[in-house]
C-alpha positions as CSV (number, residue, x, y, z in Angstrom):
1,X,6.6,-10.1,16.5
2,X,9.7,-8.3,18.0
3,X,12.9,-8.5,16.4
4,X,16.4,-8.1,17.8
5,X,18.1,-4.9,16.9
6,X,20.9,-6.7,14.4
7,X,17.9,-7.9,12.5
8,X,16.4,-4.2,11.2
9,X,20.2,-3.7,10.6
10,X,21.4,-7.1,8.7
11,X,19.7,-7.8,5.1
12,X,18.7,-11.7,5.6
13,X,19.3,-14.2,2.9
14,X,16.9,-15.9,0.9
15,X,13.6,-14.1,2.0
16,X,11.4,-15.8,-0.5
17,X,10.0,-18.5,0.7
18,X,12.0,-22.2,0.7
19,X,9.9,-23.4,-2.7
20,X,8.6,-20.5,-5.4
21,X,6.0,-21.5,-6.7
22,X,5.6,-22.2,-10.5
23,X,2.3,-22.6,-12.2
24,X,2.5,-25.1,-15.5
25,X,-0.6,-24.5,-18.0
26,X,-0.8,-27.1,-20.2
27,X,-3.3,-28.8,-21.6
28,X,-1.8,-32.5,-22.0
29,X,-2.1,-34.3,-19.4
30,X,0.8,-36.3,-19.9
31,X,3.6,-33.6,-20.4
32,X,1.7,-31.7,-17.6
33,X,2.7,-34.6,-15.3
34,X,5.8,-34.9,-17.1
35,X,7.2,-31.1,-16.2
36,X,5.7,-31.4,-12.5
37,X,7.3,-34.9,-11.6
38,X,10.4,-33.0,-13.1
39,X,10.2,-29.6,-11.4
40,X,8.1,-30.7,-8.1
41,X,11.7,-31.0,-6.3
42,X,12.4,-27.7,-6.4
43,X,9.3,-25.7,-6.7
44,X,5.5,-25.7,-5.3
45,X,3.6,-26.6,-8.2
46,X,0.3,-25.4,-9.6
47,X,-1.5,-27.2,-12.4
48,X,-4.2,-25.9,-15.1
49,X,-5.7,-27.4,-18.2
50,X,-6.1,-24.0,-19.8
51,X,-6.0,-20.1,-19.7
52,X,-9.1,-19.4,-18.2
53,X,-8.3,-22.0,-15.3
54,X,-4.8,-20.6,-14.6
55,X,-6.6,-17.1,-14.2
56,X,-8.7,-18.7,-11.4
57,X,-6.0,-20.3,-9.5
58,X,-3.8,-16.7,-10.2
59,X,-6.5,-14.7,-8.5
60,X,-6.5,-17.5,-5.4
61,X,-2.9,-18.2,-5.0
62,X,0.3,-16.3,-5.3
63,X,2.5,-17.2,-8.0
64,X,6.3,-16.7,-8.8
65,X,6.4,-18.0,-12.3
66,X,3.8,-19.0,-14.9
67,X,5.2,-21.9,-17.6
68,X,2.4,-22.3,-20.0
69,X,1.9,-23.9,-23.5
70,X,0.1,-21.9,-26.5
71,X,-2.0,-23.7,-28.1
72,X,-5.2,-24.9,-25.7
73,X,-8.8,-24.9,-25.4
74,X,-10.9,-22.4,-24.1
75,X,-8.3,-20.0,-23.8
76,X,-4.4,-20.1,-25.2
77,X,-1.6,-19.4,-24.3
78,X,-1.1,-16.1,-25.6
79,X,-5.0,-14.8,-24.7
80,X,-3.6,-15.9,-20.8
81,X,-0.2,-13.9,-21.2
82,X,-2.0,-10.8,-22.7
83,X,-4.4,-10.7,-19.4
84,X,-1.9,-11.7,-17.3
85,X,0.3,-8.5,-18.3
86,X,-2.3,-6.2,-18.7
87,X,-4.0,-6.9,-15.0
88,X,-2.0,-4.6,-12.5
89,X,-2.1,-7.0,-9.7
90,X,-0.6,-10.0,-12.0
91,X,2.0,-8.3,-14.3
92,X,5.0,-8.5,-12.6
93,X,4.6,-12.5,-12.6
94,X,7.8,-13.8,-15.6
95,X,5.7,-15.9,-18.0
96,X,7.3,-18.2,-19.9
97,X,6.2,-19.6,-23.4
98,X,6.4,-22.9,-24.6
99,X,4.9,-23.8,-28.4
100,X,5.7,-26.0,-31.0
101,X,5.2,-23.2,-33.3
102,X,8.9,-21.8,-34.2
103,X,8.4,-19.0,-37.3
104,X,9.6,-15.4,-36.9
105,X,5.6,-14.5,-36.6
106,X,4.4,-17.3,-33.8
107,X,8.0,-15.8,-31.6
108,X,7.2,-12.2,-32.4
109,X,3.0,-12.7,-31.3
110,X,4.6,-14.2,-27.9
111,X,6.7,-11.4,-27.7
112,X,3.6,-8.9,-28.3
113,X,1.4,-10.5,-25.5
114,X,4.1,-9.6,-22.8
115,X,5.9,-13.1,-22.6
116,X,9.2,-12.8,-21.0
117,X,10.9,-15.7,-22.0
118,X,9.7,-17.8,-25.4
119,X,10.9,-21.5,-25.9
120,X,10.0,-23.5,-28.8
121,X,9.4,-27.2,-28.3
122,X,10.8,-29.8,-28.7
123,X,12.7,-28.1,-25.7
124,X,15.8,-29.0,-23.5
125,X,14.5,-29.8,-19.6
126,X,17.6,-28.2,-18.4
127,X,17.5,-25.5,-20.2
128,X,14.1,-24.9,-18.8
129,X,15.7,-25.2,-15.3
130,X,17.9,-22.9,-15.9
131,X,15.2,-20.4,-17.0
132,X,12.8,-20.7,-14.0
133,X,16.2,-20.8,-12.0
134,X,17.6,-17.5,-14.0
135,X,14.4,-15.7,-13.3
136,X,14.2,-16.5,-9.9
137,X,17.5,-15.4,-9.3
138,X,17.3,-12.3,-10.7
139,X,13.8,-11.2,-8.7
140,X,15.5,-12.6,-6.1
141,X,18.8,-10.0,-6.6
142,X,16.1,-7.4,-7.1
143,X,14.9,-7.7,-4.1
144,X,18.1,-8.1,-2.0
145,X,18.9,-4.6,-3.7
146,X,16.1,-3.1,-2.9
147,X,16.3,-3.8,0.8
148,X,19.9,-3.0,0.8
149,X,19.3,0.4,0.3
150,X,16.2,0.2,2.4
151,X,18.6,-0.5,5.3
152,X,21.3,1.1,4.7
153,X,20.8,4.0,6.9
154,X,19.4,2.0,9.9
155,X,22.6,-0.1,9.8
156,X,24.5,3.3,9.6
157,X,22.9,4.2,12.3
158,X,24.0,1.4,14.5
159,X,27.4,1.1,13.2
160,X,28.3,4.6,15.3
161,X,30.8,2.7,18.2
162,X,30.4,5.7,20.5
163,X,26.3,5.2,20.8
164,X,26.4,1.6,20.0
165,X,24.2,0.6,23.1
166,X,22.0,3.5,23.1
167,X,20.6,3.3,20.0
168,X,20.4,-0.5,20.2
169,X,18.4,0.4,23.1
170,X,16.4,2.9,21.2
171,X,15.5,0.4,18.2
172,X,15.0,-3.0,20.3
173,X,12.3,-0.8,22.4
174,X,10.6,1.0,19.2
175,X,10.6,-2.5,17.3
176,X,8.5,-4.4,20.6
177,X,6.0,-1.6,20.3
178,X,5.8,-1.2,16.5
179,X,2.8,-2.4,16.0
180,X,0.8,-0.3,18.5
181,X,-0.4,2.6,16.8
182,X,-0.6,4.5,20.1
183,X,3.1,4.2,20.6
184,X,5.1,7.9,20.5
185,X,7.7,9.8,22.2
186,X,6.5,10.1,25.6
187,X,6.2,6.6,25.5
188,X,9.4,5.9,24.1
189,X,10.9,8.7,26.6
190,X,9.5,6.9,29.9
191,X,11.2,3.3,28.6
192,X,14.4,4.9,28.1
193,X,14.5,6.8,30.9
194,X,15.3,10.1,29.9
195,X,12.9,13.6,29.7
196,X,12.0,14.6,26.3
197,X,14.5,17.3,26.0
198,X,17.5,14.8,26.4
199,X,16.2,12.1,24.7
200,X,15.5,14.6,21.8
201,X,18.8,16.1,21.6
202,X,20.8,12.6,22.0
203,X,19.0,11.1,19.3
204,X,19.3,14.6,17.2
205,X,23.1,14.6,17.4
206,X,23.7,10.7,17.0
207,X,21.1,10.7,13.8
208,X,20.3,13.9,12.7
209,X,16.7,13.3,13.0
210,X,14.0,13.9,15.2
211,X,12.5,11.0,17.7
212,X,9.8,11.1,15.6
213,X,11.6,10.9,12.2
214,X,13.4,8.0,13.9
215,X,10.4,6.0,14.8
216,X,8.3,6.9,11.5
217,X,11.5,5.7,9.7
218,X,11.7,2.2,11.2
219,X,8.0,2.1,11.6
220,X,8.6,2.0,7.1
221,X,11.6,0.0,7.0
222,X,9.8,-2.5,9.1
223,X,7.3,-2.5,6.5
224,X,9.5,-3.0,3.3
225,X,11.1,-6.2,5.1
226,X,7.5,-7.5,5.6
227,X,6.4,-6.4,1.7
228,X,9.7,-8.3,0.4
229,X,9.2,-11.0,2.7
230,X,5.7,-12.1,3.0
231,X,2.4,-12.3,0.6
232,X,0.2,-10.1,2.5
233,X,-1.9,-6.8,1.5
234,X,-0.7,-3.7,2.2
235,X,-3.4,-2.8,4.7
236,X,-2.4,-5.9,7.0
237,X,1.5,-5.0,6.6
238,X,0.1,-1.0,7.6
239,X,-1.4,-2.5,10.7
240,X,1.1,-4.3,11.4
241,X,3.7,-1.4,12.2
242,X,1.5,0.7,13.6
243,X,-0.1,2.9,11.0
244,X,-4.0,3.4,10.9
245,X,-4.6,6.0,8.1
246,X,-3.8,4.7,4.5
247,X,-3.1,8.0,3.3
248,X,-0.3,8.7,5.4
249,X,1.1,5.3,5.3
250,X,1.2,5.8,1.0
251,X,2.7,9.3,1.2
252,X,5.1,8.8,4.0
253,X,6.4,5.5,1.8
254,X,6.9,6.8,-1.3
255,X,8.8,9.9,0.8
256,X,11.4,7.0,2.4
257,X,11.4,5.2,-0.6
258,X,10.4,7.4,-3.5
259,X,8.0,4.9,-4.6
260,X,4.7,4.0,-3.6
261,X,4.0,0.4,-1.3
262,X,2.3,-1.0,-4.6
263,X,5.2,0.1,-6.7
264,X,7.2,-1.1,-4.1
265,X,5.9,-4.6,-4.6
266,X,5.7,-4.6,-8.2
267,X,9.6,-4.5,-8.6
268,X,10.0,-6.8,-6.0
């Protein structure tokens, strides 16, 4: 899908989609019901009974929060947290604890199994708002950070008044084509109009890179907007702006970035 140039160069609020989704494990039924009818405004939920069923809808659907009681059948609260933190493609889910159990051993065992927030029951349901919310929020910043400084020198780069139009011109064409793989400079030299010697030295002295620095660059930028944006693998987001080989795609991220595209979306 093409973007317009202010897009690549303007961070977007509220990337995450409209409704997080929250996943309540619980095995009574009735305060089950009671937490969804009271959170189902404001968030996509999930229910399970138990651990082991929460691991199957975790391994189906994405998840933004996990809410879950301790003490239930088959497998508990705590046993879920533990495999939850220690699987790397789950861990960076915030669990939250709720027991009925309030001694300085039942809080320090939640603690140990990786739980990021503990509340003991009898529990206030606005309190527990404002935790979900709190958390949320914070990812949420994390994010916005993140591509801020993902950004920042595309929106530099447009922000120079003398060139304004040309390298709109530049982007708008590299961003229609960024998902062809075959896609390069003589291309990209043919749609602007200009021999490679001239387009090479224009961009060189407005950016300081090389036409192909410049599309390799938002070629990666394109794909930390999609990785913050959208629950997709990191083979269909490679695809999708124009990179076949895996092992370039890894190495030339974690060059822009200085992380990886999995540690990328871990701290996301």
């Amino acid at each position: 899908m093409k973007l317009t140039p202010p897009s690549l160069l303007k961070l977007q609020e509220g990337t995450v989609n409209s409704k997080s989704r929250l996943l309540i494990v619980e095995d009574n039924q009735e305060l089950r019901h009671f937490l969804k009818e009271h959170l189902e405004d404001n968030y996509r939920v999930l229910e399970a009974c138990h651990g082991q069923e929460a691991l199957d809808i975790l391994n189906n659907d994405p998840v933004d929060v996990i809410l879950s009681d301790v003490m239930m059948p088959i497998m508990n609260g705590i046993d879920l947290c533990k495999q939850v933190k220690e699987n790397q493609e789950l861990n960076h889910i915030p669990f939250v604890l709720l027991t009925a159990k309030t001694s300085a051993k039942s809080r320090i065992e939640g603690r140990e199994s990786g739980a990021d927030i503990y509340l003991a029951k009898p529990f206030s349901l606005e309190e527990l708002k404002l935790t979900i919310n709190n958390i949320l929020s914070s990812r949420q910043q994390l994010r916005n950070l993140y591509l801020e400084n993902a950004f920042s020198e595309a929106r530099e780069l447009a922000l120079v008044e003398k060139e304004k139009d040309f390298v709109c011109e530049l982007i708008s064409i590299i961003e229609e084509h960024i998902e062809d793989s075959k896609f390069d400079v003589d291309y990209l030299c043919r749609e602007m109009g200009m021999s490679r010697t001239k387009l090479y030295g224009k961009v060189k002295s407005v950016t300081g890179k090389s036409i192909g620095e410049v599309i390799r660059g938002l070629r990666l930028r394109k794909a930390a907007e999609i990785l913050a944006s959208e629950d997709i693998s990191i083979n269909q987001v490679m695809y999708r702006v124009g990179i076949q080989s895996q092992s370039y795609f890894t190495k030339s991220f974690k060059k822009e970035f200085g992380k990886t595209p999995t540690q990328f979306v871990k701290e996301l």
